[in-house]
Each structure stands twice: as C-alpha cells, then as structure tokens.
N, C-alpha and C positions, 0 to 999 in steps of 0.2 A: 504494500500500500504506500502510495507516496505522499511524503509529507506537504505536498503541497494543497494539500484537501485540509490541512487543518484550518486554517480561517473559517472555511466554508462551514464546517461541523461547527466552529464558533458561533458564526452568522448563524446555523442552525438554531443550536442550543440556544441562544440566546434569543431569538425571537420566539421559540417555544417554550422560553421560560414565562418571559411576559404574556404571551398570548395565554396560557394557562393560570396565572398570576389575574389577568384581566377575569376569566370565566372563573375563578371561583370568590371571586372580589364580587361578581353580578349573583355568582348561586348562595352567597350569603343573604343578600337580598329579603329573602324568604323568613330568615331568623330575627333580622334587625326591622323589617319596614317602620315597625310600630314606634319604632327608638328614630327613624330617618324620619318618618311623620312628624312624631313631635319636637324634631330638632329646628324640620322646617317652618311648621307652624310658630313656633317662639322666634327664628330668624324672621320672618314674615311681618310678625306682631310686633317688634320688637325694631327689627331697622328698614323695613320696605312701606309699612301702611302706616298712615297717622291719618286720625280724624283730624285734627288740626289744618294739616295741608288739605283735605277735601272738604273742610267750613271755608276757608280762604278761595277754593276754587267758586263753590256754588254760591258763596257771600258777595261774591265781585260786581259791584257794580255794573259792570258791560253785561251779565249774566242777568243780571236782575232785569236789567231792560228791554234784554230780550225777550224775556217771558211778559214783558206787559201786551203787548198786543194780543198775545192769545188769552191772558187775562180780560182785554176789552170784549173780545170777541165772542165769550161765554158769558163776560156781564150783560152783553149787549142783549143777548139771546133771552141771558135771566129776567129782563126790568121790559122789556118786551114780548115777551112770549110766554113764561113761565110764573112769573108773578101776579099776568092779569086773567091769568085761567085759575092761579089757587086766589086771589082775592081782586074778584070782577071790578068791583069800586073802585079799586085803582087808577084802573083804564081810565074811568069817566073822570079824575080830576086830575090825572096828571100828560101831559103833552110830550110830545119830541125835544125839546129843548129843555125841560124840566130832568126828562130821561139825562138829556147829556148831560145838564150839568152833572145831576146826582152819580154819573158814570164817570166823570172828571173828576170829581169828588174822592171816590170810593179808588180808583185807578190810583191818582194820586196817598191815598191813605195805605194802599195793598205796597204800591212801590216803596214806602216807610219802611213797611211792618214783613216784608218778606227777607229780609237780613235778619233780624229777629228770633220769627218763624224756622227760619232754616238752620240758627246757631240752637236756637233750643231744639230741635228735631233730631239734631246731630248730637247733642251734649246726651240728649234719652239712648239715643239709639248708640253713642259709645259704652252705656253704662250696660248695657242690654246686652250688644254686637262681641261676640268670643271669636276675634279674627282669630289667635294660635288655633283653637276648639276647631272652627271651620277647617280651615287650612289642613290642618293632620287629620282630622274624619276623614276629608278627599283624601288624600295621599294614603289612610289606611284602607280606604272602598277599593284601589287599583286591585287588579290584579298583579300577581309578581311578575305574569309575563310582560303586560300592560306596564309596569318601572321599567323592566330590565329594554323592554324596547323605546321606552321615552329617555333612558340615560346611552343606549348605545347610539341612538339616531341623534341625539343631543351632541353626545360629546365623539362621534365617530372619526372624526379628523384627529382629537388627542389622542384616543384610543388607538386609531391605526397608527400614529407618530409613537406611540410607547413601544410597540410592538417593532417599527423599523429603527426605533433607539434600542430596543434590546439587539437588535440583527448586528446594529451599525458597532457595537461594542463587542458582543458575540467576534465578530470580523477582526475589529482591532486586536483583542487580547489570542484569538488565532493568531495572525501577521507576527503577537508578540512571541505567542510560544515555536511559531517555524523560525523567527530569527533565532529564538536561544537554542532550539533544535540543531541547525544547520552551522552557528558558528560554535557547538559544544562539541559537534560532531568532529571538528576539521582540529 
C-alpha cells in the first residue's frame, strides 16, 4: 500500500468524524427538545420581544392617524345608519351637519384617547401574554423530525462547512504524517 493515500484516509477520517459528530449532535434532539424549548423560549422573552418596543410601535403617532379614517368610516355608518334604526327620534332632530360635527367631535376625542387605549391594552395583555410559555409549547409540539429538519435546512451551509473543515484537516495532518513517514524513512 503506498503511503501516499494517507492524507486521503485523513481527509476521510476526518470528515466522517464530523459528519457523525453532526448526526448524533441532531439524534440527541429527541432527549433535550424540552431543555432546547425552554432555553429558546427565555432567549425569546428575555432579548428578542418586548412589549415596550411594540406600545412605541402601535402608540406612534403616524399609526394612530392612520387608523382614523377607518374610524370615521364606521362612525359615519354608526350616527347614520345604526343609531336611527335603534332610536328612530334621533333621525327626526338631528341633520347632516349636526352628524358631522358630533363625528368631528368624537374623531377628534378617539385620536386623544387611542394612545391610551392601546398603552393600557398592552400593559393587561403583558401581564397576561407568557411569551417564554408560548415560545417553548411550539418548539415542544415539533416533531423531532420536524427540528432536526428546520436546524439542518437552517444551518446547512455550516453544517456542510464543519464537515469539509473536518476533511480539510483530516488532509492536512495526513500530508503531516506522509512527510514524517517519508523523511523517517530515508
């Protein structure tokens, strides 16, 4: 057998080191999820979501004004439509322009009060909301086949890089052992 196949059996070895290093790294999976769920859920809860940054987002001004028009548009519907069918007297003392003001009115008091509404809506619903709880329920519902293929199509480019770094050093410490080979020999 010639010594010059040893790198190769290197480059072997060594990429079947890692590619089997990889596969029972994924068939642990099965034993840990519960421990991976909940680590992701507190990662999650902890440095990714804050109620804070999503009151600032829905609290924003330019956000709030958007929503008035479709606010008008349901009042409009309400003080018109829906109000003089539940109390008919209505109809008979108040006019179109009566409507608007009272719709200018109430527009103008909703655009106040929906900064508010939405900080207190938010402050209930953080006390209530168990993002880590969420978060690691899903992550424990997968299936293990269901992880193992959302972490290998995830991270396939590192994976396949770990495995041609095991190859690529497999190679080098061959190259090393045929030169201490070849000059022990002589």
């Amino acid at each position: 057998m010639s010594l010059y196949i040893i790198p190769f059996l290197g480059a072997l070895t060594g990429w079947l080191t890692n590619k089997i290093t990889i596969l029972f790294a994924l068939r642990s999976l099965s034993r840990r999820q519960q421990q991976l769920a909940d680590q992701t859920g507190e990662f999650v809860a902890t440095k990714l979501f804050s109620f804070d940054e999503v009151r600032q987002q829905l609290a924003d001004p330019e956000k709030i004004k958007s929503m008035i028009p479709v606010v008008e548009v349901h009042m409009d519907t309400f003080l018109r439509e829906k109000l003089p069918e539940a109390m008919p007297v209505f109809k008979m003392f108040i006019g179109d322009s009566t409507i608007q003001q009272v719709k200018t009115v109430l527009v103008a008091e909703l655009d106040n009060m929906f900064p508010e509404i939405i900080d207190q809506y938010l402050r209930q619903t953080e006390k209530e909301l168990d993002v880590r709880a969420i978060v690691s329920r899903k992550i424990s519902a997968l299936s293990v086949d269901q992880l193992k293929k959302l972490i290998t199509v995830s991270l396939r480019r590192e994976l396949r890089l770990a495995e041609m770094g095991g190859a690529a050093i497999g190679f080098f410490i061959g190259l090393l052992q045929l030169w201490i080979a070849l000059h022990h020999n002589n």
